[in-house]
LOKE-98584 format. One line per field, with one value per atom (N, C-alpha, C): atom name; x, y, z. Coordinates in Angstrom, 1 decimal, padded with zeros to 4 digits. Each point is the difference from the previous one (the first is absolute). Last residue first. Example, Ala and Ser with C-alpha at 12.3 -4.5 7.8 and 13.67 -1.06 7.14 Angstrom:
<nuvos>
atome [N_CA_C_N_CA_C]
X [012.8_000.9_-000.8_000.3_-000.9_000.9]
Y [-002.2_001.1_001.1_-005.7_001.2_001.2]
Z [007.1_000.0_000.8_-000.1_000.0_000.0]
</nuvos>
This chain:
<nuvos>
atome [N_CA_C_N_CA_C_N_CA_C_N_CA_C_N_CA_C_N_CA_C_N_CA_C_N_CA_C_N_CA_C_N_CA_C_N_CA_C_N_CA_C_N_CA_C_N_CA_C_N_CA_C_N_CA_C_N_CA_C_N_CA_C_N_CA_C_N_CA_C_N_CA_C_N_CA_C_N_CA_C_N_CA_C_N_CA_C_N_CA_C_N_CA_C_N_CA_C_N_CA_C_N_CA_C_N_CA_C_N_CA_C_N_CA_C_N_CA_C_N_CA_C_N_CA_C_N_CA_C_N_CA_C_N_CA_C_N_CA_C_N_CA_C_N_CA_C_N_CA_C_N_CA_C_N_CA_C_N_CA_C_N_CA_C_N_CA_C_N_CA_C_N_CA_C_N_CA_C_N_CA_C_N_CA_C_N_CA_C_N_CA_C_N_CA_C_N_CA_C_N_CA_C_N_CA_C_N_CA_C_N_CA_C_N_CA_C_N_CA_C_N_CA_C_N_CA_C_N_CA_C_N_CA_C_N_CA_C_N_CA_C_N_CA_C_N_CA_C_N_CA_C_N_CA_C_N_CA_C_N_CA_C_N_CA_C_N_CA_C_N_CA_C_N_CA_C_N_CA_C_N_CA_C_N_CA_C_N_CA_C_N_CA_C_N_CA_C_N_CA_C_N_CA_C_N_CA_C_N_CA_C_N_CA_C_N_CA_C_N_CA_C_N_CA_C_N_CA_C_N_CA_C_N_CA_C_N_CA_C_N_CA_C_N_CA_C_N_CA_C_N_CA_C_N_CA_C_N_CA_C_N_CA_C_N_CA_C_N_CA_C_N_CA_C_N_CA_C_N_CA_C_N_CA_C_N_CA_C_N_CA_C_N_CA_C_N_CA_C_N_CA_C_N_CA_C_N_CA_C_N_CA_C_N_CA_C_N_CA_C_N_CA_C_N_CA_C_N_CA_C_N_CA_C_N_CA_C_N_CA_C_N_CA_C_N_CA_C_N_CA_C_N_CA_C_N_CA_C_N_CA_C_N_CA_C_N_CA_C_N_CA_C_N_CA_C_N_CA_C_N_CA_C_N_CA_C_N_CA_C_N_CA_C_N_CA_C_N_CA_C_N_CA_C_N_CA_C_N_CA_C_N_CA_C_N_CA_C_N_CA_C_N_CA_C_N_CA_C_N_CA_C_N_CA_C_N_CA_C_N_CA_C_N_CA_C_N_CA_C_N_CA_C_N_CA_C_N_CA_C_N_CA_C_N_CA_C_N_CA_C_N_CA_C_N_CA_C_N_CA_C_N_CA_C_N_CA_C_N_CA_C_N_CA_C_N_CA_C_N_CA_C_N_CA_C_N_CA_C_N_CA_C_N_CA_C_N_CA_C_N_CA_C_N_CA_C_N_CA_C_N_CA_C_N_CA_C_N_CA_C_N_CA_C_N_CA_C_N_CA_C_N_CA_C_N_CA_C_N_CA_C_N_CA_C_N_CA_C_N_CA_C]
X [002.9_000.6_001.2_-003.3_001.5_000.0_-003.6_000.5_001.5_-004.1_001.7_000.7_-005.3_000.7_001.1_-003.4_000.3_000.8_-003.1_001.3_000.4_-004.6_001.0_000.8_-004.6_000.6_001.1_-003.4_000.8_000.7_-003.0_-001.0_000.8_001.1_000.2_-000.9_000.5_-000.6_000.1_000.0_000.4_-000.2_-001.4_-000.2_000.4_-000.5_000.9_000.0_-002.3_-000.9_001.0_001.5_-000.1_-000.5_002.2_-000.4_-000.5_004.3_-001.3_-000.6_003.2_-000.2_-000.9_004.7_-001.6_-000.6_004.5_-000.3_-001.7_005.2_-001.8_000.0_004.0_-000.1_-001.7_003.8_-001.0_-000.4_003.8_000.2_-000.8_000.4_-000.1_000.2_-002.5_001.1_000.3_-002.4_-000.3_001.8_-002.0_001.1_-000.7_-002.0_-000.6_001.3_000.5_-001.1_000.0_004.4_-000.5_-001.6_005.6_-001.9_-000.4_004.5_-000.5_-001.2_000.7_000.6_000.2_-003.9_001.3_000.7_-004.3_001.5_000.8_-004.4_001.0_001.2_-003.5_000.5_001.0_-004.2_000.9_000.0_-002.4_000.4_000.9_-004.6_001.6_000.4_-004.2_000.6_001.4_-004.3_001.4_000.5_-003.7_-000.2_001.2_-000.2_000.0_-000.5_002.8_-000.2_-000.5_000.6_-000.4_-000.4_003.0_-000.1_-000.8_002.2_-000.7_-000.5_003.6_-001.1_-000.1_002.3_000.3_-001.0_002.4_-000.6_-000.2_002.5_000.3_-001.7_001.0_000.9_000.6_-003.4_000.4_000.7_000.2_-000.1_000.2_000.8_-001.1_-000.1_003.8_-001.3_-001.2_005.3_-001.4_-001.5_004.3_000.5_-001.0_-001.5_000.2_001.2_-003.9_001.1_000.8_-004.9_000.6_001.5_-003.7_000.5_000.8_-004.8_001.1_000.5_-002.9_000.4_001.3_-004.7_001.7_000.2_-002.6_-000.3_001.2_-003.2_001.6_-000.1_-002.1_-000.4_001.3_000.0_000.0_-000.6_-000.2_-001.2_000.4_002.8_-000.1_-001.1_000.9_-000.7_000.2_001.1_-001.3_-000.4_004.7_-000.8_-001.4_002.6_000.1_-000.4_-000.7_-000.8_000.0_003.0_-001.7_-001.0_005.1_-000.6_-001.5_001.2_000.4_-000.3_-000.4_-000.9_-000.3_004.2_-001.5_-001.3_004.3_-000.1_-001.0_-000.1_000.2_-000.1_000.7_-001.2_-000.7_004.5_-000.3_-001.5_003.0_000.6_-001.7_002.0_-000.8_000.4_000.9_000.7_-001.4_000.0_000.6_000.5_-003.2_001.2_001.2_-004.2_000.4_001.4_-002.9_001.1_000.6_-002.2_001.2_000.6_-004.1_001.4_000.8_-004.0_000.6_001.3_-002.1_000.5_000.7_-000.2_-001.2_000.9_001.4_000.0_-000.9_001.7_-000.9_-000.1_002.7_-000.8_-000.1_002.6_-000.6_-000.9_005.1_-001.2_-001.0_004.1_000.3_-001.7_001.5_-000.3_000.0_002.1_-000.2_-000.6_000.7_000.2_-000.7_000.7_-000.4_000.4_-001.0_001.1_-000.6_-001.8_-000.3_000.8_000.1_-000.3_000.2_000.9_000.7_-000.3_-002.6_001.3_001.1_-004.5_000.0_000.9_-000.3_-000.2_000.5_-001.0_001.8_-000.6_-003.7_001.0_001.5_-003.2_-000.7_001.0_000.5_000.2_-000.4_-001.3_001.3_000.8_-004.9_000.8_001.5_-002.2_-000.2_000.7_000.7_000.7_-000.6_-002.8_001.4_000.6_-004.3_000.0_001.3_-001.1_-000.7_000.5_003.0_-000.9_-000.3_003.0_000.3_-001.3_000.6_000.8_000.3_-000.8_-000.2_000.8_-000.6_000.1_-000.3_001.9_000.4_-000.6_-002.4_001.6_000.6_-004.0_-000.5_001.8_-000.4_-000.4_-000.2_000.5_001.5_-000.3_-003.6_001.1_000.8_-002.8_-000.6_000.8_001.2_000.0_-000.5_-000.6_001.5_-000.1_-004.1_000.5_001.5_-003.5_000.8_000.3_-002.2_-001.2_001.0_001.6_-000.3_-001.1_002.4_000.4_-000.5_-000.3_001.3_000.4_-004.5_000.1_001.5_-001.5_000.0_000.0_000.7_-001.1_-000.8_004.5_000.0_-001.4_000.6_000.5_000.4_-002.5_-000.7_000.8_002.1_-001.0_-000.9_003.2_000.6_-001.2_-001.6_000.4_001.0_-001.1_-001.5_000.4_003.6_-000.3_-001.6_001.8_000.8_-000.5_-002.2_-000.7_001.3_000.9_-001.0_-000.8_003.7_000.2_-000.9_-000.9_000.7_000.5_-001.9_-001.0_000.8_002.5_-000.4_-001.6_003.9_-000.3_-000.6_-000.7_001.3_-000.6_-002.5_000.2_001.1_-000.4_-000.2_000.1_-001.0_000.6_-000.7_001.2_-001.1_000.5_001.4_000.4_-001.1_001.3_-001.2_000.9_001.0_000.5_-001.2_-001.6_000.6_000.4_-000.2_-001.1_001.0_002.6_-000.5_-000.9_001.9_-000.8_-000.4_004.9_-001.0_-001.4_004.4_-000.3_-000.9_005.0_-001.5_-000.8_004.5_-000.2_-001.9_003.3_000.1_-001.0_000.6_001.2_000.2_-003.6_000.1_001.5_-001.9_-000.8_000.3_002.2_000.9_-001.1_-001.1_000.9_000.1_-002.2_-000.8_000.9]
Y [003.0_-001.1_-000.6_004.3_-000.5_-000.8_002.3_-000.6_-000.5_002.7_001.1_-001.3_001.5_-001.0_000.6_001.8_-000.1_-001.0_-001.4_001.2_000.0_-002.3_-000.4_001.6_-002.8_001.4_-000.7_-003.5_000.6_001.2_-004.0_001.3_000.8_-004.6_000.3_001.2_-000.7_-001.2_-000.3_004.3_-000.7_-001.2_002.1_-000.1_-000.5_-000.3_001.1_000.3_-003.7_001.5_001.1_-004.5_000.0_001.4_-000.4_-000.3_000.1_000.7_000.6_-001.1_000.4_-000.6_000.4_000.7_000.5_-000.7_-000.2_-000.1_-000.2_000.2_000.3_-000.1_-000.3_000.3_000.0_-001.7_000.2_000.4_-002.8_001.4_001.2_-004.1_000.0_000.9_-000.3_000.2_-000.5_-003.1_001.6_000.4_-004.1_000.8_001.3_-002.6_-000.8_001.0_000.3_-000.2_-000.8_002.7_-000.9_-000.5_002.9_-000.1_-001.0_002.7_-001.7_-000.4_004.6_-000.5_-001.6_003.6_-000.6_-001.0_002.2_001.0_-000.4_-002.3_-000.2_001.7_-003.2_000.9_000.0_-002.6_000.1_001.0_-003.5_000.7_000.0_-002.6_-000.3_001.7_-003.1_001.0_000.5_-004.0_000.2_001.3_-002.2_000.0_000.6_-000.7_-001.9_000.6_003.7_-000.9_-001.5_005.9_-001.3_-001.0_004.6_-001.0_-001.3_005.3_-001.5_-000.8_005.3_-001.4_-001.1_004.7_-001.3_-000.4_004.1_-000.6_-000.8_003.3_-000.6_-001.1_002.7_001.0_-000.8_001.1_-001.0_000.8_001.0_000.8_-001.2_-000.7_000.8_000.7_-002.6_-001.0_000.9_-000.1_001.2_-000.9_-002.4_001.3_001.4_-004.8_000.5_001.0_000.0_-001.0_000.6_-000.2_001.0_-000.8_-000.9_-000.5_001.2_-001.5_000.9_-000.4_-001.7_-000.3_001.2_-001.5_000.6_-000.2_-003.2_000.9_000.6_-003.4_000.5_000.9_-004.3_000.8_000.6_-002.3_000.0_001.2_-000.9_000.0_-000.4_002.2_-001.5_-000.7_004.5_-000.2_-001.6_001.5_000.3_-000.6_000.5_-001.0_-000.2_003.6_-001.2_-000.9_003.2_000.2_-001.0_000.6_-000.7_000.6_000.9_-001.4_000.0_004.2_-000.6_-001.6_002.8_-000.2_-000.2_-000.2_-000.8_000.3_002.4_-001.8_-000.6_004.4_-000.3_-001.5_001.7_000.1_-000.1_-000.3_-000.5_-000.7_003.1_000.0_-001.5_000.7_000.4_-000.2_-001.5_000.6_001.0_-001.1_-001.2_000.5_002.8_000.2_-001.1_-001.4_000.6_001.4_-003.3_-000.9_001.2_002.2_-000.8_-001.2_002.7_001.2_-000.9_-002.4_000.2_000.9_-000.7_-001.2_000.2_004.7_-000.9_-001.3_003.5_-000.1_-001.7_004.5_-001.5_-000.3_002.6_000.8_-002.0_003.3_-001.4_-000.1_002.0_000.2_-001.1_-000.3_001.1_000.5_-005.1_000.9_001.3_-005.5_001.4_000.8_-004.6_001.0_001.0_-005.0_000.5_001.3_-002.9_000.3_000.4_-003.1_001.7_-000.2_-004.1_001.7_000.9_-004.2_000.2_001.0_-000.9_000.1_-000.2_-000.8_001.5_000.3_-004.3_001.0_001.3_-003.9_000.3_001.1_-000.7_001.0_-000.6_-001.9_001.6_000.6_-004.6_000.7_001.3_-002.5_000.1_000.8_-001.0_001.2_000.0_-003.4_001.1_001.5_-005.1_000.8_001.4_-001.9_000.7_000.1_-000.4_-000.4_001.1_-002.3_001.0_-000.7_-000.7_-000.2_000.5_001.5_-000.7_-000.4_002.4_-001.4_-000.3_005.0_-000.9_-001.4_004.1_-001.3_-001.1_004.5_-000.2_-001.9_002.9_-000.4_-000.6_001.3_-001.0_-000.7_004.2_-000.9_-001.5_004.1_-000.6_-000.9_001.5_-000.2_-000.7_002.4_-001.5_-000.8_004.7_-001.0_-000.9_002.8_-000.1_-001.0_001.2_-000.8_-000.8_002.3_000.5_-001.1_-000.1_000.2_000.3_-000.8_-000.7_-000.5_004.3_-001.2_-000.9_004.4_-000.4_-000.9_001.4_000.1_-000.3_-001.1_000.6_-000.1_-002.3_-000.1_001.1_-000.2_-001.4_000.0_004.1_-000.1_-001.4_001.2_000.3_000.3_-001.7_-000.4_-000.1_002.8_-000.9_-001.1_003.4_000.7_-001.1_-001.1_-000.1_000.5_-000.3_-001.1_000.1_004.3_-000.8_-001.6_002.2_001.3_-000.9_-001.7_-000.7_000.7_001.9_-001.6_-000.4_004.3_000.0_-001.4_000.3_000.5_-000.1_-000.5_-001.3_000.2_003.8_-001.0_-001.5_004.9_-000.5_-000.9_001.7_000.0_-000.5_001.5_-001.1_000.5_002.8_-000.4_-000.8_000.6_-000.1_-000.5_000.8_-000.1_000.5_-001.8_000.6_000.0_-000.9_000.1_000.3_-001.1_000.8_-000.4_-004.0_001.0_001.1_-002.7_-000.2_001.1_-002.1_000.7_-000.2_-000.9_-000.7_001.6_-001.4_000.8_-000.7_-001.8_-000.4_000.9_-001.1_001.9_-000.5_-003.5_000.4_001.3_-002.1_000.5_000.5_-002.1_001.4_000.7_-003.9_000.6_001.3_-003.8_000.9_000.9_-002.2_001.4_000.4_-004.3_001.2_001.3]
Z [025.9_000.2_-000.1_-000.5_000.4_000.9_-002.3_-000.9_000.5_001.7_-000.6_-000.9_002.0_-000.6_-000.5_004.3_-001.8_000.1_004.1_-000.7_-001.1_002.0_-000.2_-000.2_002.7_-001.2_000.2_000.8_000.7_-001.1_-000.4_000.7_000.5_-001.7_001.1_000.3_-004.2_000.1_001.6_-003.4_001.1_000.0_-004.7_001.4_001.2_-005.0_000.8_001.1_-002.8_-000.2_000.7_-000.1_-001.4_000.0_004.7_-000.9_-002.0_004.0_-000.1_-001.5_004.5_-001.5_000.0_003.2_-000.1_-001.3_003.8_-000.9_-000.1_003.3_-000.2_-001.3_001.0_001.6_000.1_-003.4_000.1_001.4_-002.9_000.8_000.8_-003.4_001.3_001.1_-005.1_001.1_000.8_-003.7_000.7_000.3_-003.6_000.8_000.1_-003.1_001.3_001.0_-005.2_000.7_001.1_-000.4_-001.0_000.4_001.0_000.0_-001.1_000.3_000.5_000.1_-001.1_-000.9_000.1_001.4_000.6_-001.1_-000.7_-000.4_000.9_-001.0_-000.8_000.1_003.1_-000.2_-000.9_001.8_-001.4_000.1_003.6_-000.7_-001.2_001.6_-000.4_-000.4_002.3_-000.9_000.2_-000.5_001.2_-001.1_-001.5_001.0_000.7_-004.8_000.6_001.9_-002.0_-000.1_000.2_000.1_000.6_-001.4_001.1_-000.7_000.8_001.5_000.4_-001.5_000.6_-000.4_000.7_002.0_-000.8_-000.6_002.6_-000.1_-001.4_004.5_-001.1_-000.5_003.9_-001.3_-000.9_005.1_-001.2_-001.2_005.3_-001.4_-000.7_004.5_000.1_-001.8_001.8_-000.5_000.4_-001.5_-000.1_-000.2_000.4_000.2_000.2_-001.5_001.8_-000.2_-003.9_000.3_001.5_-002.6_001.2_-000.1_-004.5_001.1_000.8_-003.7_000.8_001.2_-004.2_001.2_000.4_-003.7_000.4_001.3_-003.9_000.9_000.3_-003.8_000.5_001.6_-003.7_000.6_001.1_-005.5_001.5_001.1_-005.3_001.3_001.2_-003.8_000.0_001.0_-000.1_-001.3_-000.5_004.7_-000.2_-001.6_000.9_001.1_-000.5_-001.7_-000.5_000.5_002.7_-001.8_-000.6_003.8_000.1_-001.2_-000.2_000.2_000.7_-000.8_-001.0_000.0_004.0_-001.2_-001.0_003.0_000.3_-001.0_-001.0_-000.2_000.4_001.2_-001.4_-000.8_004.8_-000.6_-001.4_001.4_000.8_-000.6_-003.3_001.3_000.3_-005.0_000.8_001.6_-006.0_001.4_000.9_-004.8_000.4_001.3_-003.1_000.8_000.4_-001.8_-001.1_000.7_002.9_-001.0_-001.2_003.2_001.0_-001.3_-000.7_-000.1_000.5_000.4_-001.4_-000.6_004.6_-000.2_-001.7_002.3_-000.3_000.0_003.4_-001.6_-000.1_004.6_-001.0_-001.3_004.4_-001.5_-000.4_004.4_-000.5_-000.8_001.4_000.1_-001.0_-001.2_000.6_-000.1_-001.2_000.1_000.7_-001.8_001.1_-000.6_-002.9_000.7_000.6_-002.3_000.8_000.5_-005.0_001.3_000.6_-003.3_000.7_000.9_-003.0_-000.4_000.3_002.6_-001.5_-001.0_003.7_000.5_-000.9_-000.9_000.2_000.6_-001.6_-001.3_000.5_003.1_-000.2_-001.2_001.9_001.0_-000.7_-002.4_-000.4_001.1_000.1_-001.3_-000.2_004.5_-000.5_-001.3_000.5_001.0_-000.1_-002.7_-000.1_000.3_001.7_-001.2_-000.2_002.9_000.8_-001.1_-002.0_001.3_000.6_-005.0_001.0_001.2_-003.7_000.2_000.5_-003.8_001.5_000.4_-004.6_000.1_001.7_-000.1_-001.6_000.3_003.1_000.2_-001.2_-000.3_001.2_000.0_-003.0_-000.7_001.1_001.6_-001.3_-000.8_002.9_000.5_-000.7_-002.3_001.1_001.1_-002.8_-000.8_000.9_002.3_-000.3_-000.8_000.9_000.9_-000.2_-003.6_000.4_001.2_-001.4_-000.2_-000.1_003.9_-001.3_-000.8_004.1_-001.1_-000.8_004.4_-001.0_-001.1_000.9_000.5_-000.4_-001.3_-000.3_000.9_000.2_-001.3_-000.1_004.9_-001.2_-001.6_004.7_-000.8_-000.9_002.7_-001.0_-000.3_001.9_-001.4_-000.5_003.9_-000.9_-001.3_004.0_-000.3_-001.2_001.8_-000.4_-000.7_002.5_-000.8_-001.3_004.5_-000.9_-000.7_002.7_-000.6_-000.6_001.7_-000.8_-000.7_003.8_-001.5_-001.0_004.3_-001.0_-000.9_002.1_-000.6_-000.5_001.9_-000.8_-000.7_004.2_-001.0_-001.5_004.0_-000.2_-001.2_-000.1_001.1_-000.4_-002.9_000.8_001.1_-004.8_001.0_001.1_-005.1_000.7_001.5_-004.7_001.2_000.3_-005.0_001.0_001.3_-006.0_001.4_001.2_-005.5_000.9_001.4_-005.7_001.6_000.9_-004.9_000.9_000.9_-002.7_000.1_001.2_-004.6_001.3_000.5_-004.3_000.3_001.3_-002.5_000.8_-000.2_-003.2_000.8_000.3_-001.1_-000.8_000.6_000.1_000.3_-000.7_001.2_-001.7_-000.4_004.8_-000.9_-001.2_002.2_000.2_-000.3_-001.2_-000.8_000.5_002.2_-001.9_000.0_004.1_000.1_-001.3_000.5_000.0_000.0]
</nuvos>
């Protein structure tokens, strides 16, 4: 996916927008509904770019865990992972056609792709014990078969089913965005 952007090919993407987020434990989850509503967006998984890449990812493997597995080594072989200076959102579709994205990025990215393969997905935010009052990192759930499996793809060892260990807390929210504990959360900084 990167040549097309190397070969200076142009994109039609929709205006920038910018909109305050609230700070604190309001603010996280004004983030994960916001995240939310761009894997079920028009540049998620209603796009065809992501169904595309989803479909190419797992062409020739079977349903199930191949699956997941093929779509999270794809996106660890596409999209690099990088930082952000302050915290701004991009569609699942801006992330394959950029090839690179911070935290929030990848999670959305794979639960699109998740979703447009009819898995059912969710996010999860984690507190790690240097800073267990501030979550500042978060992830995709993948369920499968009943049991759900993470998939963080911006650790470079990582692989479906591997968390942190490093964790001092951690939050999930559901398919509708929603706590699943009933608990706020702190922005998201992505350092893990």
């Amino acid at each position: 996916m990167r040549s097309s952007l190397q070969s200076g090919a142009a994109y039609n993407y929709p205006p920038a927008a910018s909109e305050w987020i609230p700070g604190g434990d309001a603010g996280v989850s004004a983030t994960i509904a916001k995240m939310r509503n761009l894997v079920h967006g028009p540049q998620g998984v209603r796009s065809f770019l992501v169904k595309q890449y989803a479909y190419d990812a797992v062409r020739g493997v079977e349903r199930g865990q191949t699956e997941i597995d093929a779509v999270f080594d794809r996106v660890m072989q596409d999209i690099e992972f990088r930082g952000e200076h302050g915290e701004t959102l991009q569609s699942p579709e801006a992330t394959i056609r950029l090839g690179a994205g911070d935290c929030d990025d990848h999670s959305s990215l794979l639960a699109a792709l998740y979703q447009s393969l009819g898995f059912e997905t969710r996010f999860k935010t984690v507190a790690l014990l240097h800073s267990p009052d501030e979550y500042s990192h978060v992830y995709v759930e993948v369920n499968n078969k009943g049991h759900w499996l993470p998939a963080d793809s911006t650790i470079q060892a990582s692989y479906p089913g591997w968390e942190p260990d490093n964790v001092a807390r951690s939050e999930s929210y559901g398919s509708n965005g929603v706590s699943l504990l009933g608990l706020g959360l702190l922005a998201l900084g992505c350092l893990l």
